[in-house]
matplotlib code that plots the C-alpha trace (Angstrom):
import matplotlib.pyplot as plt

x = [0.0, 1.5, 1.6, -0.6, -2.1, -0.4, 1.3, -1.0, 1.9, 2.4, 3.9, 5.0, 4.8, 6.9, 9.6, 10.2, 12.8, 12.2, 8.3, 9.5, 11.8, 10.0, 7.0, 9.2, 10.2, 6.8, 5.7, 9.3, 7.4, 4.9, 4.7, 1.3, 2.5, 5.5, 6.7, 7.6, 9.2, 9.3, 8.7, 9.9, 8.9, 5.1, 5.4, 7.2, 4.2, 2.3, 5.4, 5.8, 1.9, 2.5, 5.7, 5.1, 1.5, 1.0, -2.5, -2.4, -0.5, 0.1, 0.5, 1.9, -0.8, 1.9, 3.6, 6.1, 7.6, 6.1, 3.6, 1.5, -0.2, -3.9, -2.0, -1.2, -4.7, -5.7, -2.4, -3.0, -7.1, -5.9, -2.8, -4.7, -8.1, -9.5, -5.9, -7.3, -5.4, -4.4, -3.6, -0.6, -1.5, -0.8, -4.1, -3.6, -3.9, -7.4, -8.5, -11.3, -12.0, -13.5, -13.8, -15.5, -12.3, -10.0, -9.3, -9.9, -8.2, -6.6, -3.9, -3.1, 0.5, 1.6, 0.2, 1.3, 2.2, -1.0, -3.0, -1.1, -1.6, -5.2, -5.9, -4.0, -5.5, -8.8, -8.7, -7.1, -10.2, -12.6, -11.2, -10.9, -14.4, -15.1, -13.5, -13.1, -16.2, -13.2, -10.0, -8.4, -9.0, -6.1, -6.2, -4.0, -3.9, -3.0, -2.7, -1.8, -0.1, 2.6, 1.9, -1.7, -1.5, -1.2, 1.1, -0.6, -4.1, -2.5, -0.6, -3.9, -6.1, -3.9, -4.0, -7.7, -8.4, -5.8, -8.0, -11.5, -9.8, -8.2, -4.9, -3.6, 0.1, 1.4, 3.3, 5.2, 5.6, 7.3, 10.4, 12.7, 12.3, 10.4, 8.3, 6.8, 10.6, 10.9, 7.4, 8.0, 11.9, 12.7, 16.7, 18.4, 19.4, 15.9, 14.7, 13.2, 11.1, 14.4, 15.5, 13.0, 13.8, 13.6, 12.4, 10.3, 8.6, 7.1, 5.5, 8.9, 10.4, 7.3, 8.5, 11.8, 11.5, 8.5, 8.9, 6.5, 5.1, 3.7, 0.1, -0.1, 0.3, 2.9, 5.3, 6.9, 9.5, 10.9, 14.6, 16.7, 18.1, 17.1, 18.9, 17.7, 13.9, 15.6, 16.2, 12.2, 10.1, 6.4, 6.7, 8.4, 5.9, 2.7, 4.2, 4.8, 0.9, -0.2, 1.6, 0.4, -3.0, -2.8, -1.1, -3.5, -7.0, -6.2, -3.2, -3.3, -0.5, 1.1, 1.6, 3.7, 2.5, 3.6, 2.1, 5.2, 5.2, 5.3, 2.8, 0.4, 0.5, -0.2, -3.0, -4.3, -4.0, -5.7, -9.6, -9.9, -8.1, -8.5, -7.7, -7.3, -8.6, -7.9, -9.4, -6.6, -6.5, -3.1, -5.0, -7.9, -6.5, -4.3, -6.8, -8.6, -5.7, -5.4, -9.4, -8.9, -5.3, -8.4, -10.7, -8.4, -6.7, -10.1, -10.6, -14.4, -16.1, -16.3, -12.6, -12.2, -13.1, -12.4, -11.3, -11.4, -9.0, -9.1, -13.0, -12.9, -10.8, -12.2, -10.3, -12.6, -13.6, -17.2, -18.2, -20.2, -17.1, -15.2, -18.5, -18.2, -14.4, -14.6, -17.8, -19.7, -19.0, -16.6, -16.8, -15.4, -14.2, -12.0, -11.3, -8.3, -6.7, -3.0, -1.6, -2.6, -1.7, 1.4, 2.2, 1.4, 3.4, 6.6, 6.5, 5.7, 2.5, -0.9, -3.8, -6.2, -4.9, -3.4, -7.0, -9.6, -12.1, -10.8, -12.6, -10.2, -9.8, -13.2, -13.2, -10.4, -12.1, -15.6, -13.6, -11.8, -15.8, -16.6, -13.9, -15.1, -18.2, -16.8, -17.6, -14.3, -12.9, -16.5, -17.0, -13.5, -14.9, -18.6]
y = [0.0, 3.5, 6.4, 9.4, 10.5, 14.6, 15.7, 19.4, 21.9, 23.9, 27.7, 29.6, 33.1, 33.4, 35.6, 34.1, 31.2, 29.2, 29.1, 28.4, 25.5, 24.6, 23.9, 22.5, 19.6, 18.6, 18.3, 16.2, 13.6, 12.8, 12.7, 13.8, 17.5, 19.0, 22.7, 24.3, 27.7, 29.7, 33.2, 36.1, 39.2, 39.6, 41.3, 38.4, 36.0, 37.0, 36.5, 33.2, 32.3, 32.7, 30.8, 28.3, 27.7, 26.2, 24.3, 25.7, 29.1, 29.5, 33.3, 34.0, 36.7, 39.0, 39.3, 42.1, 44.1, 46.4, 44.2, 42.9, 39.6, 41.2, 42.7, 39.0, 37.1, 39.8, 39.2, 35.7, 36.0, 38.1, 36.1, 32.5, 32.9, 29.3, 28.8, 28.4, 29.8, 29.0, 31.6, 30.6, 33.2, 32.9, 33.2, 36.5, 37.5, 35.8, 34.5, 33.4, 31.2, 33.6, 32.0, 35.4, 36.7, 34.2, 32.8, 28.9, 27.7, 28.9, 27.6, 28.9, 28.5, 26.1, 23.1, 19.8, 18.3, 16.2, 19.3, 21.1, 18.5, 18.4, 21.7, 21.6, 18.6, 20.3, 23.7, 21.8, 19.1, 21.8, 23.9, 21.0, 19.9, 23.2, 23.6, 20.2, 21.5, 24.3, 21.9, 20.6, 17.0, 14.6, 12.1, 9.1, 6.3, 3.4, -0.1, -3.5, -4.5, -2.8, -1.9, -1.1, 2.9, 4.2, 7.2, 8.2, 8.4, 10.5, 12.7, 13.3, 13.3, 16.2, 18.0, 17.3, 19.1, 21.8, 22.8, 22.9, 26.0, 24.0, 24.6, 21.5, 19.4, 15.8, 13.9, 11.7, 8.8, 6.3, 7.4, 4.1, 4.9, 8.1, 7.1, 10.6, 11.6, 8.8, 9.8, 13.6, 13.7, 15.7, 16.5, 14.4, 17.2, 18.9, 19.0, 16.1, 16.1, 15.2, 18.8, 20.0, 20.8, 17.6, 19.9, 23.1, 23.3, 26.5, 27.4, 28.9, 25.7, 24.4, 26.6, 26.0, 22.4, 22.0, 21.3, 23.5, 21.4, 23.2, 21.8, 24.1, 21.6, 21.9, 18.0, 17.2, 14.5, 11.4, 11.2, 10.7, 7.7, 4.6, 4.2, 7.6, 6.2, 5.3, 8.6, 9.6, 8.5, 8.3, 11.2, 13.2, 13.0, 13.4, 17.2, 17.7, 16.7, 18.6, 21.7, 20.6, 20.7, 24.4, 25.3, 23.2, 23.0, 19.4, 17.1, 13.9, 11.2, 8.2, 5.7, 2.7, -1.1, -1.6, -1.1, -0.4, 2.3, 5.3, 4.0, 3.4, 7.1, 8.4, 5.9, 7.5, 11.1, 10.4, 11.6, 9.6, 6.6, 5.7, 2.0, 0.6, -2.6, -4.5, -7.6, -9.5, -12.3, -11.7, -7.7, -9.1, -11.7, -8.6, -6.3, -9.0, -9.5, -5.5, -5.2, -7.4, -5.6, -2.3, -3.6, -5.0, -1.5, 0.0, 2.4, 3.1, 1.9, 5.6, 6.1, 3.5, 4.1, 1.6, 2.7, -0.1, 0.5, -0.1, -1.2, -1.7, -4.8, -7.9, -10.6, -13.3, -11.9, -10.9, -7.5, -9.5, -11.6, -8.4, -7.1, -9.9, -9.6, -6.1, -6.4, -3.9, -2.9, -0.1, 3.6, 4.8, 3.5, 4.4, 2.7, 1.8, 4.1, 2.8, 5.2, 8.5, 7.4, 5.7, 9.0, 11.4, 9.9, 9.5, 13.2, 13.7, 15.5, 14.6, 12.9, 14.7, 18.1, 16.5, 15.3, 16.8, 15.1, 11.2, 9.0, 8.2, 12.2, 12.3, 9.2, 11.1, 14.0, 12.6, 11.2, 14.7, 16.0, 13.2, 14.5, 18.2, 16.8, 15.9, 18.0, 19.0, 20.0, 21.5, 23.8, 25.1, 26.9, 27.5]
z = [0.0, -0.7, 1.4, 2.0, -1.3, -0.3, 2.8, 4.0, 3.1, 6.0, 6.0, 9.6, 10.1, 13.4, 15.0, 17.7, 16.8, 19.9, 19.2, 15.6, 16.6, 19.0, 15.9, 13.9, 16.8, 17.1, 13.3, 13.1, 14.3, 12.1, 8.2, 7.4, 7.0, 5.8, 6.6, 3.8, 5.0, 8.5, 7.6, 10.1, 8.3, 7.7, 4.9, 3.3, 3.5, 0.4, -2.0, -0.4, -0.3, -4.2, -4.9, -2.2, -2.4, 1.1, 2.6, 5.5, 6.9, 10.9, 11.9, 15.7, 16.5, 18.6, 15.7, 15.4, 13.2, 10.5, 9.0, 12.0, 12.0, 11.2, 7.8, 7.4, 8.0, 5.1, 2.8, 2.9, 2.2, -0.6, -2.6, -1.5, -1.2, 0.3, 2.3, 5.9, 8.5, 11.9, 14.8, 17.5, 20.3, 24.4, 27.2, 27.8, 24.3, 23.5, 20.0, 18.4, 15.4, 12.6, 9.4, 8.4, 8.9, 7.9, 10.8, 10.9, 14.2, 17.3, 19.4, 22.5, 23.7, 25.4, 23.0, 22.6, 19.2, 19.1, 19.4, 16.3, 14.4, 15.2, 14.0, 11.3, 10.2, 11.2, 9.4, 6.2, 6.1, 6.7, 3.5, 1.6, 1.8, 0.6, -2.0, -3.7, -5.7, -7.6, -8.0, -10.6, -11.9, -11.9, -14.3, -14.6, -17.9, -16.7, -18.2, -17.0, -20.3, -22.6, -25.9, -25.8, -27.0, -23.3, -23.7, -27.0, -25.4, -22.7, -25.3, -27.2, -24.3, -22.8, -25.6, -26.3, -22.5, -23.2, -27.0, -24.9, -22.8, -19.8, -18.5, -18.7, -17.8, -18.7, -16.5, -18.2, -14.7, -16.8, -15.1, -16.3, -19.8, -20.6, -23.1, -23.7, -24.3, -27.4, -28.9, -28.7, -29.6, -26.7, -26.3, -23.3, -21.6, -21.6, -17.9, -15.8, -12.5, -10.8, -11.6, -8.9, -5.6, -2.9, -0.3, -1.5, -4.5, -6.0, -9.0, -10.2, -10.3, -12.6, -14.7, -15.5, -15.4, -17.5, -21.8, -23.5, -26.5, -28.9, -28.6, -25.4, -23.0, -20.4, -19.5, -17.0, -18.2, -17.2, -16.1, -19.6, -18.2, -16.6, -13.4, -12.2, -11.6, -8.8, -7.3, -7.9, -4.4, -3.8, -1.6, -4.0, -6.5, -3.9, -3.4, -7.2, -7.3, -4.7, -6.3, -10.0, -8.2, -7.9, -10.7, -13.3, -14.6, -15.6, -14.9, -17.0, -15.8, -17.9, -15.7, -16.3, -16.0, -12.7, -9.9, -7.4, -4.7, -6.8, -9.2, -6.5, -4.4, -8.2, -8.6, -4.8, -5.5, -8.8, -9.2, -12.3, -13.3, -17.1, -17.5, -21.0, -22.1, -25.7, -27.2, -26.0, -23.9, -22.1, -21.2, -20.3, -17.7, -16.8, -16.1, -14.0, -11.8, -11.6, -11.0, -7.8, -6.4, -6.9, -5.0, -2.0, -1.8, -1.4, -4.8, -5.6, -8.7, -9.7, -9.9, -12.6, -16.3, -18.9, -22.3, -24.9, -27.1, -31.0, -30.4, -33.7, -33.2, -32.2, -32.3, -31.9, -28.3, -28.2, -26.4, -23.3, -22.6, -22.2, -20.0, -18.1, -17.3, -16.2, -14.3, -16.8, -20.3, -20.7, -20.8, -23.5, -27.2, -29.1, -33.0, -34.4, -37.2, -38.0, -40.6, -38.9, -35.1, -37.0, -38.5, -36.4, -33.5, -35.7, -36.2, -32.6, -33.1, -31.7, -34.5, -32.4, -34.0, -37.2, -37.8, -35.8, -38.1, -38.2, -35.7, -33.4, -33.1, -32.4, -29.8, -27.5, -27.8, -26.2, -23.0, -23.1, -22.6, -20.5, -18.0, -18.7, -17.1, -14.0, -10.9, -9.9, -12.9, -14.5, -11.1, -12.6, -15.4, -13.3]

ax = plt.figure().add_subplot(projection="3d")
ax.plot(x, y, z, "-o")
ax.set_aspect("equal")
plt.show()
């Protein structure tokens, strides 16, 4: 079983470094949030709400300095609306929970470590309930079986989102052998995920890292070579999700056949997973063996949709044998079109723009609008 789907980011707005070492001791203790940056000057928090992006922000509410912590609660309203935040204050110096104000916890000095972590956990679960209507949609394409058009769909179905008006970024998360780095002919020494930082991540570092394809999609790539997948942990990518999060409308993920550690905190954070089946006996027996690891670790029906890949090609396997092996018949179908997808990936350019008016095109287009339909990512555009 993987780890936590995202650590809660956690940003300290202290100048007092006892209180802020002190903070730091307790939250070294547990892994469920990370502290991205102790801030001293409260005029430095809304630079670093923006570059850092935390989930949660702690002000100390005797604050000194220029830029008192009541300056803050209102920075931080302004530069990250939805970011809840949590006051650190002493008796004498009363508080009150205002979420009118900003203000979605208090703690009173002196707390113990299981009571930071409580309302941290607390204000973070409280905004996120809220706002799950408004964020992005992850996507991941997964199959069980090589050689089945996996990184193409996600190639096309990026750039299928990215045409209907959503920001959108590829992760390429077949970090062995970067298949999105053989089918787009990108240079070796072009950028990787490994290039970000191991501790903080900002929006910045997106930037510099990221290839810019000229479909308008953003990738982040795959280390050039194999024995750097090594270097890459779950953990590592869980805060380049929870930043992507932020950042994107839409973040669509190829996902390599195994299902190892890394794979699996992917599959987690994932709203959607797109699975894709084939009229193929070794896929189908696969995908049955995947379908029960699914169900054992817990994932809802809802978060799997099966695309059936070139639907157009039988085999000899009837449509309610394939029914009957996933439980239901799938989602989505997409026909078979050799010389275009042939083509169109040996020039490194997606068939969905090449030829908007093929079927195939038009297939990865209607699961582009079936995710458009989603909740999350429709309340993004509401």
């Amino acid at each position: 079983m993987s780890s936590p789907a995202s650590q809660i980011r956690l940003l300290l707005v202290e100048d007092v470094p006892q209180v802020a070492q002190y903070v730091r001791g307790l939250l070294d203790a547990q892994q469920s949030i990370k502290l991205v940056d102790v801030v001293a000057d409260g005029g430095r928090v809304a630079s670093q709400v923006q570059q850092l992006r935390p989930d949660v922000v702690i002000v100390d509410w005797l604050l000194q300095g220029r830029t008192k912590a009541r300056r803050v609660v209102e920075l931080v309203r302004e530069v990250g609306p939805g970011i809840p935040l949590v006051v650190l204050t002493v008796p004498q110096s009363p508080v009150e929970p205002n979420a009118a104000a900003g203000i979605a916890g208090v703690l009173a000095m002196p707390f113990s470590g299981f009571e930071l972590v409580n309302v941290i956990n607390a204000a973070h679960q409280k905004a996120s309930s809220v706002e799950t209507a408004g964020r992005s949609s992850v996507v991941a394409v997964y199959a069980p079986k090589g050689g089945v058009g996996r990184t193409t769909l996600a190639f096309n179905l990026a750039v299928a989102l990215a045409s209907q008006g959503r920001k959108t970024c590829l992760v390429d998360a077949c970090f062995q052998f970067g298949d999105l780095r053989s089918l787009l002919k990108v240079p070796a020494d072009a950028p990787s995920i490994l290039d970000l930082p191991t501790d903080r991540i900002g929006e910045a570092d997106l930037a510099d890292v990221l290839w810019r394809d000229p479909s308008r999609i953003d990738i982040l790539l795959a280390p050039s070579r194999v024995e750097l997948a090594e270097m890459i942990s779950a953990r590592d990518v869980e805060k380049v999700l929870s930043l992507l999060r932020r950042v994107y409308e839409a973040v669509v993920i190829d996902l390599p056949a195994t299902l190892g550690d890394v794979t699996l905190a992917i599959l987690d954070a994932a709203d959607t997973i797109l699975e894709i089946v084939t009229y193929d006996s070794t896929t189908l027996r696969n995908t049955q063996a995947v379908s029960d690891a699914f169900r054992a670790i817990g994932y809802a029906a809802a978060k799997l949709r099966y695309v059936l890949m070139r639907a157009d090609s039988a085999g000899g396997i009837k449509a309610e044998d394939l029914a009957r092996v996933l439980g239901r018949a799938p989602e989505h179908s997409i026909v078979s079109d050799g010389p275009l997808v042939v083509q169109a990936n040996n020039e490194g350019v997606p068939f969905v723009l090449a030829n908007p008016d093929a079927q195939v095109s038009r297939d990865v287009v209607a699961v582009a609008a079936a995710i458009l339909k989603a909740p999350a990512l429709a309340a993004v555009r509401r």
